[in-house]
C-alpha positions as a Python dict, from the first residue, in 0.01 Angstrom:
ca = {
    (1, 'X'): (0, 0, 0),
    (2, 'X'): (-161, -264, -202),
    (3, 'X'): (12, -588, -171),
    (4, 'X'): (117, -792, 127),
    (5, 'X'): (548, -703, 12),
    (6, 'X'): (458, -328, 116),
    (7, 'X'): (326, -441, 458),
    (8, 'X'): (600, -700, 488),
    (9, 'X'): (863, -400, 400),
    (10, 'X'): (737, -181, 623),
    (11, 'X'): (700, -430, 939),
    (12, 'X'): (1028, -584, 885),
    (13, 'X'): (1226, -226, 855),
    (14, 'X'): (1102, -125, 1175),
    (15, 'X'): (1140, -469, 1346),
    (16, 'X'): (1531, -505, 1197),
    (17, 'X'): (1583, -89, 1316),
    (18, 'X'): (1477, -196, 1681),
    (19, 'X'): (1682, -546, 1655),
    (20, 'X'): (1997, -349, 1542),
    (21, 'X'): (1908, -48, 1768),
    (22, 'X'): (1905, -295, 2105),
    (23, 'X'): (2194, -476, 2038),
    (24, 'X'): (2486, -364, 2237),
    (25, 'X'): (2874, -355, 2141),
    (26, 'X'): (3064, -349, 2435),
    (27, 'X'): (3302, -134, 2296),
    (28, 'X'): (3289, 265, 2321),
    (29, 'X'): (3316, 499, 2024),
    (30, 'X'): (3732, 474, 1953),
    (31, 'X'): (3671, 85, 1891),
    (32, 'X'): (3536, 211, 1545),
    (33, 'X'): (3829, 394, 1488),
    (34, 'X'): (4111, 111, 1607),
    (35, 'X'): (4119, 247, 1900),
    (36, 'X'): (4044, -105, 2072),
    (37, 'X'): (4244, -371, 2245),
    (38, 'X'): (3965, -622, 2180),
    (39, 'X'): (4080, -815, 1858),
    (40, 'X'): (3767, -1115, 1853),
    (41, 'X'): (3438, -1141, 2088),
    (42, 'X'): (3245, -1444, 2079),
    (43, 'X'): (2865, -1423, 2087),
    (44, 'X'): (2675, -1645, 2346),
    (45, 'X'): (2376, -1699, 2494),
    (46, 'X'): (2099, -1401, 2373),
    (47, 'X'): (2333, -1186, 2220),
    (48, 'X'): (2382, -1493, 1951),
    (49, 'X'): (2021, -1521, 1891),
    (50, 'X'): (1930, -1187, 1910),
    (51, 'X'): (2230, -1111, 1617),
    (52, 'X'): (2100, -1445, 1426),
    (53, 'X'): (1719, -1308, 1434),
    (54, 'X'): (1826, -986, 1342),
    (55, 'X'): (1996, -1139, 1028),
    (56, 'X'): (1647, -1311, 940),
    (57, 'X'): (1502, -1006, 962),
    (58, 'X'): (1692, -801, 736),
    (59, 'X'): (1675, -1082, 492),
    (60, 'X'): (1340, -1081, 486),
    (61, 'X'): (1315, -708, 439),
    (62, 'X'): (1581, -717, 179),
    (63, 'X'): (1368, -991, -45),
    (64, 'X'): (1034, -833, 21),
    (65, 'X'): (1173, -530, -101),
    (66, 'X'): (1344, -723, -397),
    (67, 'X'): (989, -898, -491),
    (68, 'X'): (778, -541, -447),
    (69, 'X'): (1030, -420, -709),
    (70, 'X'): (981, -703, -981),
    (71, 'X'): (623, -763, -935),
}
């Protein structure tokens, strides 16, 4: 590790696992499968931040990762 991208890669990976990892669904396993009666849920509140950070965060993994590559 010898630039600040590979300690920006490796900080925001773990911080965008643990982001997707806490978020919850609401909906069990058949949902993934179209086994659901819920058609649209709205986030509010927490769960909209918490899903807009978590969007930031992959983002900035994604181009850190992008700029390690060129440099």
């Amino acid at each position: 590790m010898d630039s600040i991208f590979d300690y920006l890669i490796v900080i925001t990976g773990a911080l965008a696992a643990l982001l997707i990892l806490i978020q919850t669904r609401g909906a069990n396993l058949g949902a993934g499968f179209g086994g659901s009666s819920e058609i649209n849920t709205v986030r509010r509140g927490a769960e909209r931040s918490l899903h807009q950070i978590t969007i930031v965060v992959v983002l900035a993994f994604a181009l850190s990762l992008i700029f390690s590559i060129l440099k």
